[in-house]
Each structure stands twice: as C-alpha cells, then as structure tokens.
C-alpha positions, 0 to 999 in steps of 0.5 A: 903703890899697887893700891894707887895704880888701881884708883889712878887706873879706875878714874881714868877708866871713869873719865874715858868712859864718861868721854866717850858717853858725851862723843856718842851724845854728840853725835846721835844730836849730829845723827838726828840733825843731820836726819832733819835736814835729809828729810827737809831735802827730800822735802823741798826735793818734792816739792820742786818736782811737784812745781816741775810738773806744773810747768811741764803740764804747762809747757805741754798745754801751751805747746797744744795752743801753739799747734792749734794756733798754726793749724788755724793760721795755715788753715785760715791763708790757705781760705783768704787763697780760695777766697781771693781766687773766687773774688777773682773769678766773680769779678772776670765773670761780672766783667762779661757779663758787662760785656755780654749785655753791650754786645749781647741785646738777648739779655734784658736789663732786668735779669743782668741788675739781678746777676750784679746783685747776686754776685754783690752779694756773694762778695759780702758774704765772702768778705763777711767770712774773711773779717770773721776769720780775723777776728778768730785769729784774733782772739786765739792769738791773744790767748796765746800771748796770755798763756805765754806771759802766765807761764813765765810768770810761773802761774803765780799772782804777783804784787809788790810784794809777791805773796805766795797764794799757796802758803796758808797764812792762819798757820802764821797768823791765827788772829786773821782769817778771812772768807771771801766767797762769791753770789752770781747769776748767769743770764745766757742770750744766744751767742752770749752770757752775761755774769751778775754778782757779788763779791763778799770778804767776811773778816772771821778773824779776831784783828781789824783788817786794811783796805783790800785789794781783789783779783778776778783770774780768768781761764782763759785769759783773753775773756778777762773783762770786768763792767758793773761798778767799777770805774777808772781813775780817769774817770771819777773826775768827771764823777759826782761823789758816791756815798757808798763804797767806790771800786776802782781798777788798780793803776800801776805797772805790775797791774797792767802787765798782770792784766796781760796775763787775765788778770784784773785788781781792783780796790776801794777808792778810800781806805777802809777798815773792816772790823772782826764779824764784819763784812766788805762787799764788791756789788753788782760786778758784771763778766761779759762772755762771747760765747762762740769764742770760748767753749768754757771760762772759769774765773778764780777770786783772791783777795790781799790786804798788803799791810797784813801780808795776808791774802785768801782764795775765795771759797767757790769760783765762777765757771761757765761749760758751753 
C-alpha cells in the first residue's frame, strides 16, 4: 500500500512538474510577445514624435511667413497712404501752378511744360512703385497660400493612391530598383535665371516597368513653372504627331490641387515599357525663376509608376542661392 502511495506521489509530482514546465514556456512566449510589441510601440511612439516635429518645425515656418507677410502688408498700406498723399499734394501744386501761369505773366510758357513734365513724371514713378508693391504682395500671398495648402497635406505627395515617399520599396520589392537622376544648366541674366535639363529614369532593376509619372517639387512653392516640351491636353490637338516620346501635364483633380501646393505631374502621352538596363528620358524641361522674388529655390524629382506601387526620389536636386 505504502509502495503505491509512493508511485501514485511520484507520477503526480512528474505531472505537476512537466505542468508547471509548460506554464512557464508559455508565459516566457507571453513575455517575449509581449517584449515585441513594447518595442514595436516605442517605436511607432518615435516615429509619431519624430512626424510631430516636422509639423511643428512647419508650423513655426509658416507662422514666420505669416508675420512677414502682415509686416509687408502693414508696411505696404502704410506707403499706398504716403503715396496718395504726395499724389495729392502734387496735384493741388499743378493746380497752382495752372493758376499762377493765368494770373502770373512772370512765368513763361516754357518753364511751366517743363514743371507739368517733371511732376508727370513723378507721378509714374509713384505709380510704378505702387504696381510693383502689388505684385510683391502678390507673390508672398501665394507662397503663403501654398505653404498652407503643403502643410495640411502633411508635406506628402499624394496620388490616387497615396504612396508614401518615405518607405523604401527595394526592401519589399527586390526585382525593382530605379534610378532617376537629373542633367541641367543655369544660364543666370540680370533679374532672371533660366534651368535647362534632362530628367533620366535608369530601370537598374530585373522587371520591365509601366508608364511613369514625375513630380517636380518646388521650394517655395509659387516658383512652380515648368516650359520645354511639355504640352497641355488641350493643346495636341492642334499639334502634328511627334515621332519621339510626347510629355504632358498631368489633368486631374488631386493634380490641380497638387499644383497648388508647387507641385507639378507630368506623363508620357502613350504608354511605354521600359526594359531592365534600359533608359526613359524627359529632354530639355525648361524652369523659369524671377530672381528679385526669391532668395533661393530648390526643386526635388520623384518618379512613380502606379501599376507597381513603386516610386523613387531622384538621386540629386536643383538648387538655385542668389
């Protein structure tokens, strides 16, 4: 009796002890689970705070646009007053001077034509400096508008789909790799720069890929303006066939409110199939740049073909210090 007691005491032990190795296998998974998805936090927690300060950085500059841009406007009512006011004065003194010449025969003919000239004169130049302080308030009042429009966007590019610019995708997808780089000239006048180059998509990869789509970036975004040979929709009616690959302006409506934001889209009029070793090139794209608005401009390229859901960043950018 003693002897079964002391195996059924023995299995029992054996039991609870191969139990208790299970609970506790169990809960180190549990452990190192639970581990995993702390760091996953932590990082999703980094990476949302590192997204906050990028709004916040944005938030600060925009804030800096909108002072300067109130600074101007105060500043440019406060000259329309002064101007109006000598416009006023010269008036009421051209209107004396018609007065002093009827009632005043000591005045010659002559040197009075001369007086109207000058003061008519003045008066353009006034009115010169008024029209030109439009535009400038022009010009910062759209940067302002753009900035606005990029910041709710979040700074991201968006097309139908929403690709994220900042997720690289040869680690998802090793077959396709592309390398978009661009070839240009400055050629600098006096108040004025013109870019001229070529924008070249090498397929690096081992898969053919669709028709692609570009997007030019401008910093700051009012100085979005791209020419060359690169037509309208509209316009290709009117237009004789091309032989070589035809470029057009991307018409939709997240492209319109895209260019609001300083971007521009453009595509190959027919589709196109770019082999692996193989080159597709936009020629001879043209950036017009007023100088006396801008005290720098960069202009950052990305390329996406939508079929893939693959886009790339081109390896260099334009950039342009005055």
């Amino acid at each position: 009796m003693d002897e079964q007691k002391e195996a059924l005491s023995y299995a029992q032990l054996v039991n609870r002890k191969q139990y208790y190795q299970e609970k506790s296998l169990k809960l180190e998974k549990e452990f190192i689970f639970a581990k995993e998805k702390i760091n996953s936090l932590e990082q999703q927690l980094k990476d949302i705070g590192s997204k906050w300060k990028k709004l916040e950085d944005k938030a600060n500059k925009l804030d800096e646009i909108k002072k300067s841009y109130e600074q101007l406007q105060e500043k440019y009512q406060q000259e329309v007053q002064e101007y109006e006011q000598k416009l006023t004065a010269l008036e009421k003194e051209a209107e004396q001077l018609r007065k002093n010449q009827k009632d005043d025969g000591a005045i010659d003919y002559e040197t009075y034509q001369q007086r109207v000239r000058s003061y008519e004169q003045l008066l353009s130049e006034v009115q010169e400096e008024i029209n030109e302080k439009d535009r400038e308030l022009a010009v910062y009042k759209k940067r302002l508008n753009i900035f606005e429009k990029r910041l709710k966007a979040g700074g991201e590019l968006q097309v139908s789909i929403k690709p994220d610019l900042n997720k690289k995708d040869t680690a998802e997808k090793p077959h396709i790799k592309v390398i978009p780089y661009i070839d240009y000239a400055i050629i600098i006048d006096k108040n004025r720069c013109m870019i001229r180059g070529d924008l070249i998509i090498e397929n690096v990869g081992e898969q053919t890929l669709g028709t692609p789509m570009v997007c030019f970036r401008f910093y700051p975004g009012d100085a979005a303006l791209i020419k060359g040979r690169i037509m309208n929709a509209q316009d290709l009616e009117y237009k004789e066939p091309d032989q070589q690959l035809q470029w057009v302006f991307l018409e939709s409506d997240w492209a319109e409110e895209a260019k609001e934001r300083g971007e521009i889209w453009i595509h190959p009029l027919s589709s196109v199939k770019t082999k692996a070793n193989e080159l597709l090139t936009l020629s001879d794209f043209q950036i017009p740049i007023e100088m006396k608005y801008y005290d720098h401009v960069s202009v950052e390229v990305f390329v996406y073909f939508q079929d893939s859901d693959y886009k790339a960043k081109s390896v260099n950018q334009i950039l342009i210090n005055v």
